[in-house]
C-alpha positions as CSV (number, residue, x, y, z in Angstrom):
1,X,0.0,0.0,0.0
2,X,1.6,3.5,-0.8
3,X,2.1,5.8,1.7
4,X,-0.3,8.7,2.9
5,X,1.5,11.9,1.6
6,X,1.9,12.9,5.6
7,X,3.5,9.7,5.8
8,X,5.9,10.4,3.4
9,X,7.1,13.6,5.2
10,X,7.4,12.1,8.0
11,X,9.3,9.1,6.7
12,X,11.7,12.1,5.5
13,X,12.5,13.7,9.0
14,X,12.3,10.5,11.0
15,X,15.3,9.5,8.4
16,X,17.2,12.8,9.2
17,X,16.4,12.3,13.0
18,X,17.6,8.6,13.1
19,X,20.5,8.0,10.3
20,X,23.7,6.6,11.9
21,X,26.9,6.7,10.8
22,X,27.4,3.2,11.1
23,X,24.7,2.4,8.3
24,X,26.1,4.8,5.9
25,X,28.0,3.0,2.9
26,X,31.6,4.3,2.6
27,X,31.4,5.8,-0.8
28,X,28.5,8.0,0.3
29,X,31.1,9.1,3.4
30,X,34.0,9.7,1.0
31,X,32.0,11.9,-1.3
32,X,31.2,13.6,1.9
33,X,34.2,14.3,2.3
34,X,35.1,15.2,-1.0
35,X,32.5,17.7,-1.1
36,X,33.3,19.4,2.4
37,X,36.8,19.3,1.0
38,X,35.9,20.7,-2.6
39,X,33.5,23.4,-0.6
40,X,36.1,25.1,2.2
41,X,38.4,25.1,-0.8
42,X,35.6,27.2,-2.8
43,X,35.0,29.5,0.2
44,X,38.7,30.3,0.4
45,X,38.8,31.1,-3.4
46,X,35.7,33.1,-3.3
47,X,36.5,35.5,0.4
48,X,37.0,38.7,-1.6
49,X,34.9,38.1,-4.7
50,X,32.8,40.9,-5.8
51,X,30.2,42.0,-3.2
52,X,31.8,39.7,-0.6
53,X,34.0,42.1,1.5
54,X,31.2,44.3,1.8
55,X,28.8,41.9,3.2
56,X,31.6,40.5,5.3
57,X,31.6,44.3,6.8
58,X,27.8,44.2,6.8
59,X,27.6,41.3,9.0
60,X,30.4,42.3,11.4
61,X,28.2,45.7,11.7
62,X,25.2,43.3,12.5
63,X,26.9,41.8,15.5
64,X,25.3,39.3,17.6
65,X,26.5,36.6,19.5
66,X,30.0,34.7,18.8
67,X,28.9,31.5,17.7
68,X,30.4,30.5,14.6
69,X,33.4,31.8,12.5
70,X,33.4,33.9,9.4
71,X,35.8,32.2,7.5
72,X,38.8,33.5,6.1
73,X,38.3,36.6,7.0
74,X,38.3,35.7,10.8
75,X,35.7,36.8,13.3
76,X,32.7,35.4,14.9
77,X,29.0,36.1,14.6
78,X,25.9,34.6,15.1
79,X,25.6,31.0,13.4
80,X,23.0,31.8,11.0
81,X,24.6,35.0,9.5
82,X,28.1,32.8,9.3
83,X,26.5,30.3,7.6
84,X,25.1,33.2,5.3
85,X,28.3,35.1,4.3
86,X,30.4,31.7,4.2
87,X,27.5,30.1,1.6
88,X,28.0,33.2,-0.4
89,X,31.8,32.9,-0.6
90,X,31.5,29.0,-1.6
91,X,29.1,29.9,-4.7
92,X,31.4,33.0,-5.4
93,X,33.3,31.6,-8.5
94,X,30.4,28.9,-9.4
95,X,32.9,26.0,-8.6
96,X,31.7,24.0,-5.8
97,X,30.3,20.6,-6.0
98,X,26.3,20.5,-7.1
99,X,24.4,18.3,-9.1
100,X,22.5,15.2,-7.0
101,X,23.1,11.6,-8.7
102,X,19.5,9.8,-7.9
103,X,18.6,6.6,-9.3
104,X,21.5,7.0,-12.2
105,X,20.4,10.4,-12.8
106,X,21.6,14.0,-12.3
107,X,19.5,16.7,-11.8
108,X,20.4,20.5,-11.7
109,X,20.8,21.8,-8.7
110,X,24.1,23.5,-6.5
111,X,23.0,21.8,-3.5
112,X,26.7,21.6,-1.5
113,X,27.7,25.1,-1.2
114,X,24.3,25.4,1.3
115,X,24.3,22.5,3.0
116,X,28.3,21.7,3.8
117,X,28.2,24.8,5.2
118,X,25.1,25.1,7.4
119,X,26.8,21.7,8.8
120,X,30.4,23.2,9.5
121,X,28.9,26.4,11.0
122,X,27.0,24.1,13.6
123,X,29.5,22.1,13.8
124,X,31.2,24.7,15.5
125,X,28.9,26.3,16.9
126,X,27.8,23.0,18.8
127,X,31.1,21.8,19.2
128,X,30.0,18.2,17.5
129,X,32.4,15.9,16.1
130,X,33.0,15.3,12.4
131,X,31.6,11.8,12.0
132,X,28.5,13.6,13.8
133,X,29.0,16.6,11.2
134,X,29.2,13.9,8.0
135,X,26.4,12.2,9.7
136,X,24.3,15.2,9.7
137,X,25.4,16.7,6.1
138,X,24.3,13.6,4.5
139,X,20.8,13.3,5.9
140,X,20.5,16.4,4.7
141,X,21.6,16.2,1.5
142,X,19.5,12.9,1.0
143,X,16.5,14.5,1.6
144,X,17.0,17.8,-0.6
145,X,18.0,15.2,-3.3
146,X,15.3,12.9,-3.1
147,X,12.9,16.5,-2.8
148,X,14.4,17.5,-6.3
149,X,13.8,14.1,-8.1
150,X,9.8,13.3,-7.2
151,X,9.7,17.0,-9.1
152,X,7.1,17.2,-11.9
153,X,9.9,19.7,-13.1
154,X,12.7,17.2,-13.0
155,X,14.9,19.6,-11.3
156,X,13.8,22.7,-13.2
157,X,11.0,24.9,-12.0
158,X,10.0,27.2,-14.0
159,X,11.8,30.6,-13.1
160,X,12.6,29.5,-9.8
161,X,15.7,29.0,-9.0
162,X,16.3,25.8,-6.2
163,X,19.0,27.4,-4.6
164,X,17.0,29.9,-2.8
165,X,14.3,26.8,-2.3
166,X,15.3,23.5,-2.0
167,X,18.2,23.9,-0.4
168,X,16.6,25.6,2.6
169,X,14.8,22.2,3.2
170,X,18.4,20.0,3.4
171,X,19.9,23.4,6.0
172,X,16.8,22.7,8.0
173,X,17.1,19.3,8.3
174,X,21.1,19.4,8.4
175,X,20.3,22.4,11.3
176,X,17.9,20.2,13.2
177,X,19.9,17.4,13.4
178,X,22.8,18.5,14.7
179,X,20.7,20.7,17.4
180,X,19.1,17.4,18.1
181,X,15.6,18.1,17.2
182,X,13.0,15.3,17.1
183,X,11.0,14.0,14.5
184,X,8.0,16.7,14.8
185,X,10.5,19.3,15.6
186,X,12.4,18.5,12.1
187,X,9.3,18.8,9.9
188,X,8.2,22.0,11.6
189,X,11.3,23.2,11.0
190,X,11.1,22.3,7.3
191,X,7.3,24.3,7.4
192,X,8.8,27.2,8.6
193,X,11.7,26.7,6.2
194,X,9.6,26.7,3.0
195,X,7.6,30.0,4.5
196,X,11.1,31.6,3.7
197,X,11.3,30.3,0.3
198,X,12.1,32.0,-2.4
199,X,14.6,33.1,-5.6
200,X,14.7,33.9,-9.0
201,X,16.7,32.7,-12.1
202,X,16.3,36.5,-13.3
203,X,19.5,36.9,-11.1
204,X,21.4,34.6,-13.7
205,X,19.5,36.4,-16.6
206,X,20.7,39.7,-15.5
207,X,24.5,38.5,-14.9
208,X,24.4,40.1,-10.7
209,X,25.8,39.2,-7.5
210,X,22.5,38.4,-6.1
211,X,22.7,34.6,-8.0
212,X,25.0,33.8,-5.3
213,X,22.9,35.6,-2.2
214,X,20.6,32.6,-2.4
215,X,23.3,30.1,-1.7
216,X,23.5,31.8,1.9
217,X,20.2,32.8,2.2
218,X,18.9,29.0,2.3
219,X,21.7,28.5,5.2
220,X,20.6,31.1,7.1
221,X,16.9,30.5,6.5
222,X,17.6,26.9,7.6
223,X,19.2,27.4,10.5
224,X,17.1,30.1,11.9
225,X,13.8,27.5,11.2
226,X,15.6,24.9,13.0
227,X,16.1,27.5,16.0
228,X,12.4,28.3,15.7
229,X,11.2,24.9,16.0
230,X,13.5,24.5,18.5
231,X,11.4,27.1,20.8
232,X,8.6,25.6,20.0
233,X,7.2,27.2,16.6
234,X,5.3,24.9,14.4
235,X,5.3,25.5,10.3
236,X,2.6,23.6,7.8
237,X,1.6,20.0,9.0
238,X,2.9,19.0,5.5
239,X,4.9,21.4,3.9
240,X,5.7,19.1,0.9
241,X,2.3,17.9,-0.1
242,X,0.1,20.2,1.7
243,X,-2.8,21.8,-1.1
244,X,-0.4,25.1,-0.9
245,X,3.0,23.2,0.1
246,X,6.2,23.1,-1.5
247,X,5.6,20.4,-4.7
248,X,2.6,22.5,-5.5
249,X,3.5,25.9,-5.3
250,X,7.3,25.8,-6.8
251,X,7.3,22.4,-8.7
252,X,4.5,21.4,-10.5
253,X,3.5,18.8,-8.3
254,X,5.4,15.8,-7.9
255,X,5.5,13.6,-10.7
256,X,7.7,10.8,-8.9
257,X,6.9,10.2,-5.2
258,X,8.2,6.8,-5.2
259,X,11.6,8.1,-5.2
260,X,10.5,9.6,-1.8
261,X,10.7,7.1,0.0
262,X,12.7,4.2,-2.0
263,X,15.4,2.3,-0.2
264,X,15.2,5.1,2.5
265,X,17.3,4.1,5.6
266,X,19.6,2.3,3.0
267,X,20.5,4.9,-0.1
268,X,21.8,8.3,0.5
269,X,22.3,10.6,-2.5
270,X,24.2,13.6,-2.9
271,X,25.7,15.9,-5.0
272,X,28.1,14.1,-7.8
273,X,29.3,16.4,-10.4
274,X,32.8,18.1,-9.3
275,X,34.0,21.2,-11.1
276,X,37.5,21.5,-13.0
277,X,36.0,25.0,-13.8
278,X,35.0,27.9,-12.2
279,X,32.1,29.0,-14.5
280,X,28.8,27.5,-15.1
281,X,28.8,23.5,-15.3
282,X,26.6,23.6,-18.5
283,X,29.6,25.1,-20.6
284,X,32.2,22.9,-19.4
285,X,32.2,20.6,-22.5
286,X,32.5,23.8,-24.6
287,X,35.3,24.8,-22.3
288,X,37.0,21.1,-22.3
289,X,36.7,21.5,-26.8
290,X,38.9,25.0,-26.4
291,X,41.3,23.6,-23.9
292,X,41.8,20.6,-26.3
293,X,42.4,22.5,-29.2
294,X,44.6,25.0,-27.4
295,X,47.0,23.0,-25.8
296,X,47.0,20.3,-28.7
297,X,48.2,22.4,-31.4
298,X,49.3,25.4,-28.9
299,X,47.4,27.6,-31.1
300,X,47.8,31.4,-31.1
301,X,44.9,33.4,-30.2
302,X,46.0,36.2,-32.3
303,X,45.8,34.0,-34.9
304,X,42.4,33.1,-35.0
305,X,40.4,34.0,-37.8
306,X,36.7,32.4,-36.4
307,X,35.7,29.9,-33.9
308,X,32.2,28.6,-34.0
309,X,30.6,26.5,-30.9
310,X,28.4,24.4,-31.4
311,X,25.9,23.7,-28.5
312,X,22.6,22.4,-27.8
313,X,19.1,23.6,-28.6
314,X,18.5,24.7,-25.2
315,X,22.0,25.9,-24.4
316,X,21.1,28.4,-27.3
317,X,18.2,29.8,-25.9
318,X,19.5,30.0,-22.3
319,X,21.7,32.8,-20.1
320,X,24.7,31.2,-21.6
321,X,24.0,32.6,-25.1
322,X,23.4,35.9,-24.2
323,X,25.4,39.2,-25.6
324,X,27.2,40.8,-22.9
325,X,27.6,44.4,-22.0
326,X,30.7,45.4,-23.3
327,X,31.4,48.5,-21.4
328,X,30.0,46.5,-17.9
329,X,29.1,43.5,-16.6
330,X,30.3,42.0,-13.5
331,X,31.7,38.2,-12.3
332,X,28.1,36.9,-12.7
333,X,27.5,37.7,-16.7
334,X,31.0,36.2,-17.2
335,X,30.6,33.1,-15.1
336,X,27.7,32.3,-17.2
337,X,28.7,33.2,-20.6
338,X,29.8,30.5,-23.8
339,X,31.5,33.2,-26.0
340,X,33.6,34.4,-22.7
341,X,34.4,31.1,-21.5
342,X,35.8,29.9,-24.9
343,X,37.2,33.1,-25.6
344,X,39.3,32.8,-22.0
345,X,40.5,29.4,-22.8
346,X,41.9,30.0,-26.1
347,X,43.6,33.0,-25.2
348,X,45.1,31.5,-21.9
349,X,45.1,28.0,-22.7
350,X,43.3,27.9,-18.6
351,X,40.5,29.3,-17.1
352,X,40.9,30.0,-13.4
353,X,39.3,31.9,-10.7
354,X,41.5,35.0,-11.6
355,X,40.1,35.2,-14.8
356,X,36.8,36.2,-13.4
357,X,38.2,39.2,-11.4
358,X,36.9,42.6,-12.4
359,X,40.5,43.6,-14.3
360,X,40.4,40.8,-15.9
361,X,36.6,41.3,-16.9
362,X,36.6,43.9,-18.5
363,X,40.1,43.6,-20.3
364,X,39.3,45.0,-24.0
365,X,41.4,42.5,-25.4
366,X,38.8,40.0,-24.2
367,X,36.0,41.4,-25.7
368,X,37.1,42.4,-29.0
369,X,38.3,38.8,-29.1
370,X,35.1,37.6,-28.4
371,X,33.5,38.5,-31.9
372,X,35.0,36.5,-33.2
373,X,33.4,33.5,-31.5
374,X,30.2,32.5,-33.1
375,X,27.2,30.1,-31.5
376,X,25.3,27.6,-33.7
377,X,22.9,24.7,-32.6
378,X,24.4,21.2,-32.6
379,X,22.3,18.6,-33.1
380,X,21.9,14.9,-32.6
381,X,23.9,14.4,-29.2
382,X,22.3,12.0,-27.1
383,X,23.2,14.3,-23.2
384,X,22.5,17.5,-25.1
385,X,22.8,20.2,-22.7
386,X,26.4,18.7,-20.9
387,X,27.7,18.2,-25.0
388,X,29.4,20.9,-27.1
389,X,31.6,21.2,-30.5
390,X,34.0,23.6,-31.7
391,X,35.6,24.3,-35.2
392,X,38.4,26.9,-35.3
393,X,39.6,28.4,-38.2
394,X,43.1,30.6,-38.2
395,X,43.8,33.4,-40.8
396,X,45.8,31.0,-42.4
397,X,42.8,28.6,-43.4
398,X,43.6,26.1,-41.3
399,X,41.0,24.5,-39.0
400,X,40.9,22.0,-36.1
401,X,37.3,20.6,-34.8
402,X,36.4,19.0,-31.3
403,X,33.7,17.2,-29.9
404,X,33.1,16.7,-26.3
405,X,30.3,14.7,-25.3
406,X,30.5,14.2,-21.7
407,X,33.1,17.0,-19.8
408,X,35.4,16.3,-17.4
409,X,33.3,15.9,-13.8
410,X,30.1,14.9,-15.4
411,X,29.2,12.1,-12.7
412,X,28.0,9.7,-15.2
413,X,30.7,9.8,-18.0
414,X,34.0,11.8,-16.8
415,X,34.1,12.0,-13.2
416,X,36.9,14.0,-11.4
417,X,39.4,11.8,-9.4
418,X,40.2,12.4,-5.7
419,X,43.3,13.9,-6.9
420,X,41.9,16.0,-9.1
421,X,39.7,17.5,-6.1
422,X,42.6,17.1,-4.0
423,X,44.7,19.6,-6.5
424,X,41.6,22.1,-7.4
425,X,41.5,22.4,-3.2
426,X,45.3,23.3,-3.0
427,X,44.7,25.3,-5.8
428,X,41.8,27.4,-4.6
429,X,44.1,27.8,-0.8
430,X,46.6,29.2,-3.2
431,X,44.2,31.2,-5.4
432,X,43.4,33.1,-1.8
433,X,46.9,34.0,-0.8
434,X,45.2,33.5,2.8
435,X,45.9,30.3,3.9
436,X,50.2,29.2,3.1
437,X,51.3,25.5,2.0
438,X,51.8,24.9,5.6
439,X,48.3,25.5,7.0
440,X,46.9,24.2,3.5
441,X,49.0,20.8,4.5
442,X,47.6,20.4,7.8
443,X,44.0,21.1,6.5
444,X,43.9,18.7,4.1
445,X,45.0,16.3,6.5
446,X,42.6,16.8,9.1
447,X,39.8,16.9,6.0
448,X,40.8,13.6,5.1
449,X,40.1,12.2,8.3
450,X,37.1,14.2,9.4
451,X,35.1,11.5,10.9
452,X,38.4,11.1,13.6
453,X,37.7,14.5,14.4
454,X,36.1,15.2,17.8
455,X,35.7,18.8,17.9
456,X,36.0,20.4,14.1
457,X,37.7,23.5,15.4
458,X,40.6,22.0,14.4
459,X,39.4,22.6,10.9
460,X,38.1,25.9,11.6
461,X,41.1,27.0,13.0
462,X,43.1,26.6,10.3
463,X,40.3,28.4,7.8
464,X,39.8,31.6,10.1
């Protein structure tokens, strides 16, 4: 007999309430891991990206009580507005881990740069140890990934953006876990979660800072809901199925509730897809075609008469295809730009966080060189949206083509390696110029031992 859609919720937070550590396979730990790893490297890359000082000066204004560290820039505030500020700086270059692998699928969503931080900020604040942190961070993340696949949507409300939704549901839970909430206390706290609930892919659209506001806005919102329910505040008695609850309202209804519930207790799922790139994922197979051609035949930039990308149907009609502002546009409308990804790569041979920087942004070289990159629609791939082609011609006729059907960190076709994470983490420490190779060394050790931990200050100590 299926379950009563109350049921179902309840099923949800009784699985966030009562996972152990000691049921949890080991792969599901190690991408934990991974991803907590891949995510503090992120926030240290992303401390002083645009907007971020100031809302680091915003939040020390704020004050409050000295619960949990800002990190990087050192300081403590109140949990919920560290969790805020340090979510922002994680989804600063668009680099951290996202994308949940359910059932052999992965869906859209930048689910990590929420939830590993709402877990280390009350980590710390509740002075828990890290088996109990990994514990919590993937309860949480199970049930924000099995949220997103019973979608009607399939990942992809229309207009909304799941950032600023979803993820608020996995902080709650990740919140009220670690607080040690019970059952009841979990689903109110995911009620008064979704009553915050909100965010808009016009932010992308318009190429602004805001895109990355959500990330921290769903820790914050979590956390605080957690707190409420806490004192005793009740939300919606089902905010997932109720008439005007979550599936309803922002999904379309929920086209696969089975997925709910299956193998729950047994299967965690998680965020797969880890980024060699710090732009958006859906342009990494055009990036992986101009980093082939590049370094293959060390081509000159200067020399390039044309290139022409080939992409995807809906990769031509979305953000990614849009013109930019020549004279302005910020981080955000280059992160998710194809003509100034490509253009980057050929020109550098890389693309790195410090090719996102404002100087770098708005170099003229870059955008004259841009013109010369043309979009077109590729058809008949099989994983459209992740595939791309290029064809680049020089002035002296020559041309060189590649296709790239699955780019590296795609989950299901190119996934990174734990050294590759390993070396994008380093990298992002030295990116900062915050943290030296000494600190950086004794970090990643402690990372990759987490669940020895039995205070994560150690961590924090290190990252403040």
């Amino acid at each position: 007999m299926a379950l009563q859609h109350i049921d179902i919720t309840d099923a949800l937070c009784r699985n966030v309430a009562d996972t152990r550590f000691g049921n949890i396979d080991e792969a599901v730990i190690e991408n934990a891991k991974n991803r907590v790893i891949d995510v503090l490297g992120c926030v240290a890359a992303g401390a002083y990206a645009e907007c971020n000082p100031a809302l680091v000066n915003l939040i020390r204004d704020w004050g409050g009580k000295p619960e949990a560290s800002i990190l990087i820039h050192g300081n403590k505030t109140v949990a919920h507005n560290a969790a805020l500020v340090n979510s922002v700086m994680a989804r600063s270059f668009d680099f951290e881990s996202l994308g949940p692998l359910v059932d052999g699928r992965s869906y859209p969503a930048h689910i990590s740069g929420t939830t590993v931080i709402t877990a280390v900020t009350m980590a710390e604040t509740y002075g828990i140890s890290g088996k109990e942190l990994l514990t919590a961070l993937i309860a949480g993340d199970n049930l924000t990934s099995r949220i997103i696949a019973a979608e009607s949507t399939g990942g992809l409300p229309p207009g909304w953006d799941s950032v600023g939704t979803t993820n608020s549901f996995g902080a709650a839970a990740i919140a009220g876990r670690i607080m040690g909430l019970t059952t009841k206390q979990i689903r109110n706290a995911l009620g008064l979660a979704f009553n915050q609930m909100s965010g808009s892919m016009q932010n992308i659209w318009d190429g602004v800072p805001a895109f990355k506001l959500l990330q921290g806005l769903s820790s914050r919102n979590g956390i605080i809901s957690a707190q409420l329910a806490n004192a005793g505040w009740a939300g919606p008695d089902d905010p997932l199925f109720g008439k005007l609850g979550y599936f309803n309202l922002f999904a379309d209804g929920c086209g696969n509730p089975e997925i709910l519930t299956k193998e729950l207790g047994k299967k965690y799922f998680c965020d797969a897809h880890f980024k060699l790139y710090p732009c958006c994922a859906v342009s990494h197979a055009a990036v992986d075609c101009a980093m082939f051609l590049a370094n293959t035949y060390n081509l000159d930039f200067r020399e390039i008469k044309e290139a022409v990308l080939y992409v995807s149907r809906s990769g031509l009609n979305s953000f990614l295809s849009q013109p930019l502002d020549a004279n302005d546009f910020p981080h955000a409308g280059a992160a998710f730009n194809y003509k100034y990804h490509v253009a980057t790569v050929l020109m550098n041979k890389a693309i790195k966080p410090e090719h996102f920087e404002r100087s770098y942004v708005h170099s003229p070289e870059v955008i004259r060189f841009m013109d010369k990159i043309q979009l077109e629609h590729l058809p008949g791939v099989e994983r459209e949206l992740l595939c791309a082609r290029i064809r680049v011609t020089m002035n002296s006729g020559e041309q060189y083509e590649k296709l790239i059907e699955s780019p590296k960190g795609d989950p299901l076709g190119n996934p990174l390696t734990r050294d590759d994470i390993l070396n994008k983490f380093i990298s992002n420490l030295e990116f900062s110029k915050k943290i030296d190779s000494l600190k950086g060394k004794k970090l990643m050790q402690l990372l990759n031992r987490l669940e020895e931990l039995e205070n994560i200050n150690q961590v924090i100590n290190l990252l403040t």
